[in-house]
C-alpha positions as CSV (number, residue, x, y, z in Angstrom):
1,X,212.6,111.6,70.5
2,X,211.2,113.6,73.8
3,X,208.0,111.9,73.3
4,X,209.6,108.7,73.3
5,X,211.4,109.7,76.5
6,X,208.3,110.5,78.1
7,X,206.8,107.4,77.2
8,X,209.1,104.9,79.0
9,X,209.5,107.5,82.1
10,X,205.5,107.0,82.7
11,X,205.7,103.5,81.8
12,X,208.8,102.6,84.4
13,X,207.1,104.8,86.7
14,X,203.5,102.7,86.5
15,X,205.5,99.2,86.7
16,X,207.8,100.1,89.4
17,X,204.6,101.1,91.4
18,X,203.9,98.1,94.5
19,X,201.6,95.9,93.6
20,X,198.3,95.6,95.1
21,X,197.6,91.6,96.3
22,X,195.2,89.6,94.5
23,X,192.1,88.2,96.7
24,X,192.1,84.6,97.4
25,X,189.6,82.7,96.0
26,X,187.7,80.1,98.6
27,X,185.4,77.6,96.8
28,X,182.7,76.6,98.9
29,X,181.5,72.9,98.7
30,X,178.3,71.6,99.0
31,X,177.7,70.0,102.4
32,X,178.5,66.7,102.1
33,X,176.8,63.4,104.0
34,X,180.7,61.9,104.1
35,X,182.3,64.9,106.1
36,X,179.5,64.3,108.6
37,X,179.8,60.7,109.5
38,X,181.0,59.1,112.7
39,X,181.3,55.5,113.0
40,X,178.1,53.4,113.4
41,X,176.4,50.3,114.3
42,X,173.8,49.7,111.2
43,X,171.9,47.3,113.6
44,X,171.1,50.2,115.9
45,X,170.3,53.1,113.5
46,X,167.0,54.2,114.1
47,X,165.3,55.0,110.5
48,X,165.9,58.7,110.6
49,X,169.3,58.2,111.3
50,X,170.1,56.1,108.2
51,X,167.7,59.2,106.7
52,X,170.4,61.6,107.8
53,X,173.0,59.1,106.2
54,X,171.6,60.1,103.3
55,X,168.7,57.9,102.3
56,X,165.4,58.1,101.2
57,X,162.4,56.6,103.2
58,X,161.4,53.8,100.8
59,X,165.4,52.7,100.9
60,X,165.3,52.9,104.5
61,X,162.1,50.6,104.8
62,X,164.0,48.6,102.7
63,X,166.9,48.1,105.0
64,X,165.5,47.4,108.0
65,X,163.4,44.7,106.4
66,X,166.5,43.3,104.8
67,X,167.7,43.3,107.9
68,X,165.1,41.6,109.8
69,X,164.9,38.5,106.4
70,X,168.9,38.0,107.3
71,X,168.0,37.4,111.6
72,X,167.2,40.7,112.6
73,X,171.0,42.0,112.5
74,X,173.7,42.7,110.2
75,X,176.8,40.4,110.6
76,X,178.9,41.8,108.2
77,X,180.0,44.5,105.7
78,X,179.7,42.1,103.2
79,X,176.0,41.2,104.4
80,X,175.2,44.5,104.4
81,X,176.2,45.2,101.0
82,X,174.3,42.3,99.3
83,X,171.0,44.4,100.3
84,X,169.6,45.9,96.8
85,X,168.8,49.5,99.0
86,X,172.6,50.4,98.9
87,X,174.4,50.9,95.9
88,X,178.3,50.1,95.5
89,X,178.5,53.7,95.2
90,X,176.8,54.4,98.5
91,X,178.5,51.5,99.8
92,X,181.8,52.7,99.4
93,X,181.2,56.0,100.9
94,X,179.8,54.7,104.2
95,X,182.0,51.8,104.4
96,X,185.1,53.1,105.9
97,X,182.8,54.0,109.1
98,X,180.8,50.7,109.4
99,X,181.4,49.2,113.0
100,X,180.7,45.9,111.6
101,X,183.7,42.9,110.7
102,X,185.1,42.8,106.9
103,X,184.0,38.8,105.9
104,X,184.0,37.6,102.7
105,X,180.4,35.8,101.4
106,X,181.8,32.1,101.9
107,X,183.3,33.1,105.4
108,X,179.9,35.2,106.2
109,X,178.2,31.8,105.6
110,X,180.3,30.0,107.8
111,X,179.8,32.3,110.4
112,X,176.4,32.5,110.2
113,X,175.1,28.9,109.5
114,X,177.6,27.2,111.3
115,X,176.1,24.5,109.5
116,X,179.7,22.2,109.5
117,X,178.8,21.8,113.2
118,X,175.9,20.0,113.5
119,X,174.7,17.5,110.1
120,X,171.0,18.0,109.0
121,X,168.7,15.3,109.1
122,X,166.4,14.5,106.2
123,X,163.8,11.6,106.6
124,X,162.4,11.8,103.6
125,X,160.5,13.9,100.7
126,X,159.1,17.0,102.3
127,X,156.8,20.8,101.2
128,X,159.0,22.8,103.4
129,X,156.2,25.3,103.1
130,X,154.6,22.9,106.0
131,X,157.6,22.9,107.9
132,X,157.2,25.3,111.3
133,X,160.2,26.1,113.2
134,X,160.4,23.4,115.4
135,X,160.3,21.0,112.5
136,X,163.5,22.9,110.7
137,X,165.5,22.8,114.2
138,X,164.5,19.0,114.4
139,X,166.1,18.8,111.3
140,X,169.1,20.2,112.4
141,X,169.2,24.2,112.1
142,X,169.6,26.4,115.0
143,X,166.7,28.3,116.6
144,X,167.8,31.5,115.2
145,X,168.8,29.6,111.8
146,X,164.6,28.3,111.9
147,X,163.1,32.1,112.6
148,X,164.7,33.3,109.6
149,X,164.1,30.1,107.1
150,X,160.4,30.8,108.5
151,X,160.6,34.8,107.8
152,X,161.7,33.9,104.3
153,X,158.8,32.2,103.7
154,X,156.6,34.6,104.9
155,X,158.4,37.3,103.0
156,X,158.1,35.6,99.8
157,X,153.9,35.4,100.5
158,X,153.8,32.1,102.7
159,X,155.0,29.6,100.3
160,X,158.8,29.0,98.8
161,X,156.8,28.6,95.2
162,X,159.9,27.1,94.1
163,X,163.6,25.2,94.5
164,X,165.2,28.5,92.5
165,X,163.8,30.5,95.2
166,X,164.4,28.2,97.8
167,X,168.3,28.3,97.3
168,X,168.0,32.3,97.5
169,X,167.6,32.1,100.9
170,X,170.9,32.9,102.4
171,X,170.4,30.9,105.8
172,X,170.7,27.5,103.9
173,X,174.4,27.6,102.2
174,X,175.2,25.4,98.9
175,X,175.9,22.1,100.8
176,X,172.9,21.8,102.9
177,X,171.0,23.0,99.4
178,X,172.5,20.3,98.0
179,X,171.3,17.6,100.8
180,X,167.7,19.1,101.0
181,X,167.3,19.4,96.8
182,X,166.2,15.6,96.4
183,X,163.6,15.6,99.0
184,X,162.2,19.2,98.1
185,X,158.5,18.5,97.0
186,X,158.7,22.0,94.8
187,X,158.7,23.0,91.2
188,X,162.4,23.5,89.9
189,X,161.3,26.3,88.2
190,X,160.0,29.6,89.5
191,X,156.7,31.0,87.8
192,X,157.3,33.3,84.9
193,X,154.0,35.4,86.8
194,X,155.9,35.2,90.2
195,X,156.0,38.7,90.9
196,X,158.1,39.1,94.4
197,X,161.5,39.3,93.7
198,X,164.4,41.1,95.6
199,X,163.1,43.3,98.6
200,X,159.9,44.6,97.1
201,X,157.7,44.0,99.8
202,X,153.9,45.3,99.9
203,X,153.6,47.6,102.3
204,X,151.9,47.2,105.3
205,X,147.9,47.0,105.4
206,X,146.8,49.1,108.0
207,X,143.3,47.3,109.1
208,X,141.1,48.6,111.2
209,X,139.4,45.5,113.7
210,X,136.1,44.4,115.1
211,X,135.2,41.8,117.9
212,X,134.6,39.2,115.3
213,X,133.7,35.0,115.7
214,X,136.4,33.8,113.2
215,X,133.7,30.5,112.9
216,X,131.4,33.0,110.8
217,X,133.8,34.8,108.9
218,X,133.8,34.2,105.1
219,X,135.8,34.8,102.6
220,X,135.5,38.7,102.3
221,X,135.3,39.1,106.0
222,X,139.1,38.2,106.0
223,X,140.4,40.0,103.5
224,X,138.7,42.8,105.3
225,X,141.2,42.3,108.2
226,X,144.2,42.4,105.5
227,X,144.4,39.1,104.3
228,X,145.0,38.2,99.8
229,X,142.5,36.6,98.1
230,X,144.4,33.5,98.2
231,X,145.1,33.7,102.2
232,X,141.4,34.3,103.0
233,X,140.3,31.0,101.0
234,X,143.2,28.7,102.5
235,X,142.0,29.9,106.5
236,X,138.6,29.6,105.5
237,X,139.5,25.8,103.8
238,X,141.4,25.3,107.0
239,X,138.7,26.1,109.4
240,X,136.1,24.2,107.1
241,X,137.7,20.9,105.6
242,X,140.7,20.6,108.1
243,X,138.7,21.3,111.2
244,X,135.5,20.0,109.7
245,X,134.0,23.6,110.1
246,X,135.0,25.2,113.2
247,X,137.7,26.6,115.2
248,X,137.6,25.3,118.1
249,X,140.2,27.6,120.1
250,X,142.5,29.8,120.0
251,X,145.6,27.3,118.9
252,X,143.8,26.0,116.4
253,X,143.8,29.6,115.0
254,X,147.3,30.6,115.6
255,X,148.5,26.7,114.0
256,X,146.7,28.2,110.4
257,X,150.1,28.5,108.8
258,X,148.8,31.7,106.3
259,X,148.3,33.7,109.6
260,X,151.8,35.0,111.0
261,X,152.5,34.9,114.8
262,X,152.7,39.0,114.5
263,X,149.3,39.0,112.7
264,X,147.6,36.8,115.4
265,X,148.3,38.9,117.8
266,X,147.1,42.0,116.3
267,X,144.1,39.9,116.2
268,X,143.9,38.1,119.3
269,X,142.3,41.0,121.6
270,X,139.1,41.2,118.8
271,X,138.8,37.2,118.5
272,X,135.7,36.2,120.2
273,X,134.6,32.6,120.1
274,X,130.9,31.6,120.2
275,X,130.1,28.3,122.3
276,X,127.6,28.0,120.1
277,X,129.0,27.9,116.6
278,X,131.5,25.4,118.2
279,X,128.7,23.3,119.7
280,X,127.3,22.9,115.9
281,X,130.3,21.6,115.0
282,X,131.0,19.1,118.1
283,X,127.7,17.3,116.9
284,X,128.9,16.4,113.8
285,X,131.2,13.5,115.5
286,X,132.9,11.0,112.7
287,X,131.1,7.5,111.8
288,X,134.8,5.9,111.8
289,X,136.9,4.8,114.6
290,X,140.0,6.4,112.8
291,X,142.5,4.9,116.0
292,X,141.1,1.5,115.0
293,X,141.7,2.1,110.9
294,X,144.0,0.4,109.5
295,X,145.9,2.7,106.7
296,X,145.8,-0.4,104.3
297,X,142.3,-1.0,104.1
298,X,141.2,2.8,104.7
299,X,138.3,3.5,102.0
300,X,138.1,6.6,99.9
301,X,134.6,7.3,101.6
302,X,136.5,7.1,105.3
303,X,139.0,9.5,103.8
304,X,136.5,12.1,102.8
305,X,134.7,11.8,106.1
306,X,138.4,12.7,108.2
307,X,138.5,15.9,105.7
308,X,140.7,15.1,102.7
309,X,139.1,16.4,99.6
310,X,138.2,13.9,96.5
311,X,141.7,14.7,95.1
312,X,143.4,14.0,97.8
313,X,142.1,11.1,98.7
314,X,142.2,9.6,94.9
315,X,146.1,10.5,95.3
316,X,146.2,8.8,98.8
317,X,144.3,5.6,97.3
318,X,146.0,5.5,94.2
319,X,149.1,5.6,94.9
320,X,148.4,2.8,98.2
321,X,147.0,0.5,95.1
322,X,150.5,0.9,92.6
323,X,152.5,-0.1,95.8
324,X,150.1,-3.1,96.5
325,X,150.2,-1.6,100.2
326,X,152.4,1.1,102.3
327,X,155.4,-0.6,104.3
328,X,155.5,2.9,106.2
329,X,153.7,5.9,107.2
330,X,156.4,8.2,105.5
331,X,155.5,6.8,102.0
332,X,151.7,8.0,102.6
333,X,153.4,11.5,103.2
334,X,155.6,11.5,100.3
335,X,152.4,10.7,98.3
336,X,151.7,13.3,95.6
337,X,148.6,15.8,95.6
338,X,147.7,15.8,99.1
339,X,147.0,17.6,101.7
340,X,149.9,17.1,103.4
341,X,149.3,18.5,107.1
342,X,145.5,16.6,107.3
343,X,147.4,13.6,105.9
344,X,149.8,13.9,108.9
345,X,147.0,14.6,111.1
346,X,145.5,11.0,109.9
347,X,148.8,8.8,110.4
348,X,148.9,10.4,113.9
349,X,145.8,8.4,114.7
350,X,145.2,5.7,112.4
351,X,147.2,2.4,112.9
352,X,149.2,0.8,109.8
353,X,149.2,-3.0,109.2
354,X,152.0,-4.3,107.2
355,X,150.9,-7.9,107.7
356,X,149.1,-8.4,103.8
357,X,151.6,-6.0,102.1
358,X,153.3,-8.8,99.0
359,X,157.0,-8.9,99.0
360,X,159.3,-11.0,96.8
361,X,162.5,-11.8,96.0
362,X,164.4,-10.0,93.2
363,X,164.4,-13.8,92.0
364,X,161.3,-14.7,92.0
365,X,159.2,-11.8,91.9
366,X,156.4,-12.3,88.8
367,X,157.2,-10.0,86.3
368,X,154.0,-8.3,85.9
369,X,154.5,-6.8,89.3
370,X,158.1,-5.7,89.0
371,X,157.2,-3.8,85.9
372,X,153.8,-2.2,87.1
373,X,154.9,-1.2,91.0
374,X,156.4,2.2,91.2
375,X,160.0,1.2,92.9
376,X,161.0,-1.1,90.3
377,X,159.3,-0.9,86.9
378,X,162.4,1.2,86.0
379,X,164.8,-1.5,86.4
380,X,162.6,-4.4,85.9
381,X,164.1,-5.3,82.4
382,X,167.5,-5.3,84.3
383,X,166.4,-7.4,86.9
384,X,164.5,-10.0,84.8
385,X,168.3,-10.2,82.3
386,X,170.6,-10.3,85.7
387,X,168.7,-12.8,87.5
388,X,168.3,-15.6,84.8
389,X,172.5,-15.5,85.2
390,X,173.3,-14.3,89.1
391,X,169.9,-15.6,91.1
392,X,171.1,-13.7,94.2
393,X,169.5,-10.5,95.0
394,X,172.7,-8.9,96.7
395,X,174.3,-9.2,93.2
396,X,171.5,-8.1,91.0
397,X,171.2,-5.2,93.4
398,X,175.2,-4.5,92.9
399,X,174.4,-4.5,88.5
400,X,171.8,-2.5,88.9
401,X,174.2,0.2,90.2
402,X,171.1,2.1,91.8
403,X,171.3,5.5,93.5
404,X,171.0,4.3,97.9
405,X,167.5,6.1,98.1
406,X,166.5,4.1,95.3
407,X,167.6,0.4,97.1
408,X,166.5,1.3,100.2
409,X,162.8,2.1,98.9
410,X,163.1,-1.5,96.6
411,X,164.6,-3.0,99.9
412,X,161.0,-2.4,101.8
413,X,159.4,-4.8,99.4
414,X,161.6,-7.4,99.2
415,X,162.2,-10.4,101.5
């Protein structure tokens, strides 16, 4: 019983002691790019600021190229978003300090295009891989709207390859997409060996330059200066077919549409044309009066001479023989396989005479001819039925029920 005693003496005695505190416990987090950030304009981040933002080099070469393919600045959060470099996670963690307007993707569009306030214009089938920027504003696009159809291009290699990739560029909404599409002289579909997709761009070949004459440069000698196989062949076709073998200035350089306006002027101070590889040229004068050539009666030997290859000019010929004759000079651009900017070169010069072009009624055109010409073999079984009943050609043309680009072209060969 004593020991017992004992016991809970020493044991009241320990608890009734004061107790010593227990140390806090501070967790110490990581830092963190979040707790750091201020609010910022992304269009004036220099790249080691969007570094310190918490990206990597490649991603930042990445942005600032996206950002130079969308007009050389971000209009939007949403814009910004849409580039492939930021994920929604990232996104969202930078957002809440972007010094840039919230607009959603159709009102980012409006803003942008402001295409409801001036109508485009389209004459007729067109490669809008010829197309430079004053050719897009003629159409109807703004200045800035042109420099970034034209940087599009340019990104994807110098060509649109195709309608799909066409419509991915974001300067052009769904509506004007929509009005161009018809005329678009493009495959639908994009190669299955098309490589470029997203932001992926090569990087930048750093060349090192000569004084060079770019009238005896081959092949080899300008993909030494950073030009693809396929770039070197079309400047050296240029210089050889188009400008029957010689550059003959500057311009007619800088007008080659595979050399960029930024990569003729790395060039420009090493360019150094010889009178005398000009002079070679100059001698080699054309036969035919090409101001006095009538574009109906033009020969495939006369076409050859101007510079059009043998396909081209079958294409050209061909297609002026189906039609019995071109009413205008837009139908010779809308020809297929051609070269399309010698082509417009030639109907700069060369006269066209309508005068011996056969047009008919929809009455009393022969039947052989209304099934072999290209504008109305497709209907001809329609018009041959409608007109033994209705021998008026404004109420055939109301059966036939015809798309408006299709009458108009059936209107230039009829009476």
């Amino acid at each position: 019983m004593v020991i017992l005693l004992t016991i809970l003496l020493a044991f009241q005695q320990y608890t009734s002691r004061n107790k010593e505190p227990f140390p806090d416990i501070k967790f110490i987090a990581g830092t963190s790019v979040t707790a750091n950030l201020t609010d910022f304009n992304p269009n004036i981040l220099t790249p080691e600021r969007w570094q310190k933002l918490g990206f990597s080099e490649k991603q930042v070469s990445t942005i600032l190229k996206y950002k130079d393919i969308v007009g050389g600045a971000f209009t939007s959060k949403e814009q910004l978003k849409k580039c492939y470099a930021i994920s929604d996670e990232k996104f969202e963690e930078i957002k809440p300090f972007i010094l840039l307007p919230e607009v959603s993707a159709k009102d980012n569009s409006k803003c942008i295009n402001n295409f409801e306030k001036k109508e485009i214009i389209v004459s007729g089938n067109f490669n809008p891989d010829l197309k430079t920027s004053h050719d897009w504003i003629k159409m109807g696009f703004s200045e800035r709207q042109a420099e970034a159809i034209i940087k599009y291009k340019n990104y994807l290699g110098g060509s649109f390859i195709s309608k799909e990739k066409f419509k991915e560029c974001f300067i052009i909404s769904q509506e004007n997409y929509n009005k161009l599409k018809p005329y678009l002289l493009l495959p639908s579909k994009t190669p299955e060996n098309f490589k470029t997709s997203g932001f992926n761009y090569p990087d930048k070949i750093k060349v090192q330059y000569y004084t060079f004459d770019p009238n005896r440069l081959d092949v080899e000698g300008w993909k030494a200066f950073g030009f693809s196989d396929k770039q070197a062949q079309t400047i050296v076709n240029y210089r050889d077919k188009n400008l029957h073998g010689s550059f003959k200035n500057m311009d007619d350089i800088q007008k080659c549409f595979v050399i960029s306006a930024e990569k003729f002027q790395e060039m420009r101070p090493f360019i150094k044309l010889n009178p005398e590889t000009i002079k070679k040229v100059e001698i080699q004068q054309e036969k035919t009066d090409f101001s006095k050539t009538d574009l109906n009666t033009i020969t495939f030997k006369q076409l050859i001479e101007f510079g059009l290859d043998e396909k081209s000019a079958g294409s050209m010929i061909g297609f002026r023989k189906k039609l019995r004759g071109f009413v205008n000079k837009q139908q010779i651009l809308d020809t297929y396989n051609i070269d399309k900017e010698l082509v417009q070169k030639l109907i700069s010069i060369a006269p066209l005479d309508t005068s011996n072009v056969p047009k008919y009624t929809l009455t009393d055109a022969p039947e052989d001819w209304l099934k072999d010409h290209p504008y109305f073999k497709y209907s001809a079984d329609k018009i041959i039925f409608y007109r033994t009943t209705y021998p008026d050609d404004k109420k055939i043309l109301k059966f036939l029920k015809l798309k408006p680009e299709y009458e108009e072209r059936m209107k230039l060969y009829l009476k």
